[in-house]
C-alpha positions in Angstrom: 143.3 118.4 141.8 141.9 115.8 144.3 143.6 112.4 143.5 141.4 110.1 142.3 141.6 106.9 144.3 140.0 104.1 142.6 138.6 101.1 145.8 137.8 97.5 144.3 137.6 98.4 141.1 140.4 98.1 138.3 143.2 99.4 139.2 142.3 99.3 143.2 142.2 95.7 142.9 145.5 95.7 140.7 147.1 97.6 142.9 146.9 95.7 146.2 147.4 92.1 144.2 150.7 93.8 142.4 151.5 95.1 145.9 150.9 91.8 147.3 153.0 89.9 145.0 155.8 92.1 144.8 156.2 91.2 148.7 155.4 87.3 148.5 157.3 86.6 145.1 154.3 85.2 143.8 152.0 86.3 140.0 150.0 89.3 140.6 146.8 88.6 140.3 143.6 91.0 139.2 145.7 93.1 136.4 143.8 94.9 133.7 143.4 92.3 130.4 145.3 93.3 127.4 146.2 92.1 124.4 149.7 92.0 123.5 150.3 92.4 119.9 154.1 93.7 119.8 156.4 90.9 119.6 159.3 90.4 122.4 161.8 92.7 122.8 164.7 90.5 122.5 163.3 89.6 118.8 163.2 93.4 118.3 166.8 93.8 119.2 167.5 90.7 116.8 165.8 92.8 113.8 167.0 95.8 114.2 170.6 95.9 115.3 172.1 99.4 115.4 175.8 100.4 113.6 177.7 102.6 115.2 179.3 105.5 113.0 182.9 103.5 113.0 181.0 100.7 111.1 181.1 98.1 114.0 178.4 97.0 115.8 177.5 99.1 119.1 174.7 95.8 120.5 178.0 94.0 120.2 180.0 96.1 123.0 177.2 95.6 125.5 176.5 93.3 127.8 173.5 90.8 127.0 170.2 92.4 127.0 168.5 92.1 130.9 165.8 89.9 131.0 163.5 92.2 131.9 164.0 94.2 128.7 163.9 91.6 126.6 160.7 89.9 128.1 158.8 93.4 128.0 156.0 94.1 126.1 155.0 97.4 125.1 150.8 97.9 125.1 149.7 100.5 122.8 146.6 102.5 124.0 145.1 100.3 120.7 146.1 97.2 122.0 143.8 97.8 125.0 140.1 96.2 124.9 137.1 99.3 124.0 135.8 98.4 128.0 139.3 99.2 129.6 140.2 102.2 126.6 136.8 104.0 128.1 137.6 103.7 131.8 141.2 104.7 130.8 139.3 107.7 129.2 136.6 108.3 131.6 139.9 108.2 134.9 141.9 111.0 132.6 139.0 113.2 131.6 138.6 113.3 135.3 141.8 115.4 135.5 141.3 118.8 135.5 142.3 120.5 131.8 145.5 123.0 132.4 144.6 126.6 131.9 144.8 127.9 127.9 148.2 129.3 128.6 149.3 126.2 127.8 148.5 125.5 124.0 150.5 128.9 123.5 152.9 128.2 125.4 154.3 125.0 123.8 152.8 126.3 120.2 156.0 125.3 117.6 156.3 129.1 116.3 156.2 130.6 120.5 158.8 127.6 121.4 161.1 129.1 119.1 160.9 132.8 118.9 158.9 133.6 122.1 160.6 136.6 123.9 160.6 137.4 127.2 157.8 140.5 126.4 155.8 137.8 124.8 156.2 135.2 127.7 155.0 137.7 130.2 152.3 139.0 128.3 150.7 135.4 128.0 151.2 135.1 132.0 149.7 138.5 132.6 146.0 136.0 132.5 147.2 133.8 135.0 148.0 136.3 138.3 147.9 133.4 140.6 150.6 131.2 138.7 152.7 134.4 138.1 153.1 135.3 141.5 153.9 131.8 142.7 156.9 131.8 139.4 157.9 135.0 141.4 158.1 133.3 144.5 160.0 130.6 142.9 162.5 133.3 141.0 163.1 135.0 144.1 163.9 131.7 146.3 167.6 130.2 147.0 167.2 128.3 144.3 168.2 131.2 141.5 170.4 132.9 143.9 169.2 136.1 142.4 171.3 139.5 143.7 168.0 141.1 144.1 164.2 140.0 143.4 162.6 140.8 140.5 159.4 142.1 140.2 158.2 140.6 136.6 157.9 137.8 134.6 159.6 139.4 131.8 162.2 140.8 134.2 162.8 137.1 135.3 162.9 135.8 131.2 165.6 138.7 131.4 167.6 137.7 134.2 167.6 133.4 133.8 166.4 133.3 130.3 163.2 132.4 128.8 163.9 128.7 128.3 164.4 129.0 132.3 161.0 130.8 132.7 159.1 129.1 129.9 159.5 125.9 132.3 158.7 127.4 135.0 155.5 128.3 133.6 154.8 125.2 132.4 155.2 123.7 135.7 153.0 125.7 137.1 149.9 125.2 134.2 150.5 122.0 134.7 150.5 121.5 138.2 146.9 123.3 138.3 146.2 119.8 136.5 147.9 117.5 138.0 147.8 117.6 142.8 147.7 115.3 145.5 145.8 115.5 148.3 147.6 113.2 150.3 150.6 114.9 152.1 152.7 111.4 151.6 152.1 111.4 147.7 152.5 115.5 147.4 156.0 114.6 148.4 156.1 111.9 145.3 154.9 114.9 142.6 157.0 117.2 144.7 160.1 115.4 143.7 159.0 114.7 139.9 158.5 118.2 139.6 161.9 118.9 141.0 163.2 116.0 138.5 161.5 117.9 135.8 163.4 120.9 136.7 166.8 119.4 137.0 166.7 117.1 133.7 165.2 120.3 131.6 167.2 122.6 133.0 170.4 120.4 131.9 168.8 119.0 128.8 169.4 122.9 127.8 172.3 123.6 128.7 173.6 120.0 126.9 171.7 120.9 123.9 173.1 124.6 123.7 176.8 123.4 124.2 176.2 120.5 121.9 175.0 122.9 119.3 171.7 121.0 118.8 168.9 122.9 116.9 166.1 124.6 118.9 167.5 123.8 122.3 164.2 125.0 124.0 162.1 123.1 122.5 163.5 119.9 123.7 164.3 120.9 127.4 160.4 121.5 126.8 159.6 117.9 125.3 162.1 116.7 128.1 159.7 118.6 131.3 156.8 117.1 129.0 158.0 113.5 129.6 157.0 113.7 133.6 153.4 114.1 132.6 152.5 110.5 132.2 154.6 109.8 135.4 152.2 112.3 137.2 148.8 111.1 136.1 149.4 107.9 136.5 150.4 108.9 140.4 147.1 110.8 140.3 145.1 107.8 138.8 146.5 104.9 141.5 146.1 105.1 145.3 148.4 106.4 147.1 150.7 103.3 148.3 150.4 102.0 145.2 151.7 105.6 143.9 154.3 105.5 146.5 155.7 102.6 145.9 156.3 103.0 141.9 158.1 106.2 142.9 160.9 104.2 144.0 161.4 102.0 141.1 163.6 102.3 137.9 161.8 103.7 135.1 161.8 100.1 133.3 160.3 98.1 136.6 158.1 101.3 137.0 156.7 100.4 133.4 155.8 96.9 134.1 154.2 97.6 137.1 152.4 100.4 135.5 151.2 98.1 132.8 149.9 95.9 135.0 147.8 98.2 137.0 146.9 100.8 134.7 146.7 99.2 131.1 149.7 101.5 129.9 153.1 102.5 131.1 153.5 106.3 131.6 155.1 106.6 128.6 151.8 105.9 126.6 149.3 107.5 129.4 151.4 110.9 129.1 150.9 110.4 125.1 146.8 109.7 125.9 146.7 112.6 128.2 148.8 115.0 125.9 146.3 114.6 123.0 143.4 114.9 125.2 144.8 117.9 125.4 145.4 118.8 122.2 149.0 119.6 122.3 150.7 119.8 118.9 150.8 116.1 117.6 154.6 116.9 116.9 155.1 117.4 120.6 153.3 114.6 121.4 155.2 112.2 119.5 158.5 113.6 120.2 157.8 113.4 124.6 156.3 110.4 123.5 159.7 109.1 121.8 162.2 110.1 124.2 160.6 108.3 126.9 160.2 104.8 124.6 164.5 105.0 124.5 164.3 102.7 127.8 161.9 100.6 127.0 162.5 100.1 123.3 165.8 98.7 121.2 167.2 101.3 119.0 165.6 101.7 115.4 167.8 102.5 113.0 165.6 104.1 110.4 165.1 107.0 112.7 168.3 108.2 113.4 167.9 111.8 112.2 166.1 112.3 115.5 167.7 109.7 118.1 170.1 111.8 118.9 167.8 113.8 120.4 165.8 111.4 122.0 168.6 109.8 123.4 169.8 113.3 124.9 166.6 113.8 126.6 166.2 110.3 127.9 169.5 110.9 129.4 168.5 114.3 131.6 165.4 112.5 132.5 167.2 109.7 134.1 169.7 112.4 135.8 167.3 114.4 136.9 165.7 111.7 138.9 168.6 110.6 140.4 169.5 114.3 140.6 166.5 114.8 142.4 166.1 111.9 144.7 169.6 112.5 146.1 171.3 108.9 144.7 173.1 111.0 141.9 174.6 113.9 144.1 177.6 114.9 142.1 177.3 114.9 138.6 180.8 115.3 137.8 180.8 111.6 139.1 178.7 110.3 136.9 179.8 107.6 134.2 177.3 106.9 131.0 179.9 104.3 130.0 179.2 102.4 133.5 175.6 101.9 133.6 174.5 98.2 134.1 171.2 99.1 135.3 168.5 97.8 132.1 167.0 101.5 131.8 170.4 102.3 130.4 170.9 99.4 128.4 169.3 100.9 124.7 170.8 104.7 125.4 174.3 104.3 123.8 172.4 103.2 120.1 170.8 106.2 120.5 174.0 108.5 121.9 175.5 107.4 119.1 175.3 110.2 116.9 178.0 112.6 115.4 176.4 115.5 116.8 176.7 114.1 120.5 180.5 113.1 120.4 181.4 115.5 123.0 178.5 114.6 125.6 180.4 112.7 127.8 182.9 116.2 128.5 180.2 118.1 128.2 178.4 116.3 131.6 181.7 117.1 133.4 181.6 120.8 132.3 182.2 123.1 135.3 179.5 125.1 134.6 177.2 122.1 134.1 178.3 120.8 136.9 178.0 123.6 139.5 174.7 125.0 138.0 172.8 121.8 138.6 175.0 121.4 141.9 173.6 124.5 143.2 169.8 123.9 142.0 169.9 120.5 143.7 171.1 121.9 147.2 168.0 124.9 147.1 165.7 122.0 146.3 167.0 119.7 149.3 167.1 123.5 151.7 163.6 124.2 150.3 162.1 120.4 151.4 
């Protein structure tokens, strides 16, 4: 897929004025016009103001909320005027659609009782994508005794949530390329992030004894989408430098040159797709925990959320090499304002043994060993 690089139109024009500012300290000037119905978030957090399960307050323990968080406001695909929604529209339709594969891939009833027979007979379609999931299988990074010759030998050998990703990421990524060698590295490195955080989102989720592990490890690979088209939608400096922000300064910034953070664009681009509304909603929720205040009346399903909010944030420090031991990591430590709403949403009676769980030595050496293939295969 040929990136589509937009010259002095909207977001061409957005992008070198964000770019611009960013280095001189002054506004950016030329960004899309919105209107911004949702309220600030720091009268959000006043509203709703989460209870932890010992009765006190958990908004209490942290520190006050960052300005940034509390400043941002969150456009809704609605919010946008019909002139930008249809050049939003027109920009994603451009995109080339993933092959059909897909719809049964993430179908609710295959999410949850595929096996690996019924995995391999749905890639028998796709040749090209299955031999390039074989190439993968067979590389360092599985550090298989011997290489296998099948898709269903593979769903054997690592699993089938392990292979069901893999084949996702390989639909997908017949949607979504760059055909600049600086910005392949940028989608590159999501798609390894994508691979890390789903990878441990499963393994959390199985340990934790969370309901239909797969399915969220799935919801959790789903969450890069948004990140990816919007790379494919901006040019490529403009791309490269968002890759190096935090996910909460990366949804400013893609406000202001797209319209709509990732978050919403991955949302837009799933139901273009027609992907089960309840996936949709669900990707669409897990990446809202950083840039929206805990809200108590969905609790059944935070814990979740929060869960896969969490490997997404590893698994780009995973793969981006500023996380490289995981045993080292500390939830409880985080300062940094993508972190700030997670512990409302960690809060749940079903995730009390998270925090061991992280330092698990099979956690811990699994994802060890997936990161050091990825840096050997770079």
């Amino acid at each position: 897929m040929d990136i589509l690089i937009v010259g002095a139109g909207l977001v061409g024009a957005a992008a070198a004025a964000y770019l611009l500012g960013k280095k001189s300290g002054t506004p950016t000037q030329g960004r899309p016009e919105t209107r911004r119905v949702s309220p600030p978030n720091d009268q959000r957090l006043n509203q709703a103001r989460p209870v932890s399960s010992t009765g006190t307050s958990i908004r209490a323990k942290l520190p006050v909320v960052p300005t940034a968080l509390a400043t941002f406001r969150l456009v809704r695909f609605e919010d946008l005027a019909p002139s930008q929604r249809d050049s939003l529209l027109q920009k994603l339709r451009r995109l080339r659609r993933p092959p059909g594969a897909l719809h049964k891939l993430v179908s609710p009833e295959f999410l949850v009782n595929a096996s690996s027979a019924e995995i391999s007979d749905l890639m028998m379609s796709e040749s090209q994508l299955t031999a390039k999931i074989l190439a993968t299988v067979n590389s360092p990074l599985y550090g298989l005794p011997r290489p296998l010759g099948s898709i269903g030998q593979a769903a054997t050998f690592l699993g089938t949530n392990t292979v069901r990703s893999l084949c996702l990421q390989y639909l997908l990524d017949e949607s979504l390329k760059a055909d600049s060698p600086e910005v392949q590295k940028v989608f590159d490195r999501v798609w390894d992030a994508s691979a890390c955080a789903s990878h441990l989102c499963f393994k959390l989720a199985q340990m934790l004894g969370l309901p239909e592990p797969g399915v969220l490890a799935t919801q959790v690979l789903l969450s890069y989408l948004g990140q990816l088209a919007g790379y494919a939608l901006l040019p490529p400096e403009a791309a490269i430098a968002l890759a190096n922000q935090g996910a909460l300064e990366r949804g400013v910034a893609e406000q202001d040159l797209l319209g709509l953070t990732s978050v919403e664009l991955g949302s837009l681009l799933l139901t273009e797709w027609a992907l089960p509304p309840s996936i949709v909603d669900a990707v669409r929720q897990i990446g809202l925990v950083g840039l929206m205040p805990f809200q108590s009346q969905a609790a059944t399903q935070s814990g979740r959320w929060g869960l896969g909010y969490l490997c997404v944030r590893l698994g780009e420090q995973l793969a981006a090499g500023t996380l490289t031991d995981l045993a080292r990591f500390d939830l409880d430590s985080q300062d940094s304002a993508d972190f700030y709403s997670l512990p409302a949403y960690l809060d749940q009676p079903e995730l009390h043994r998270l925090r061991e769980f992280l330092r698990f030595p099979e956690v811990v050496s699994s994802t060890h060993q997936m990161t050091q293939a990825m840096r050997l295969r770079r």
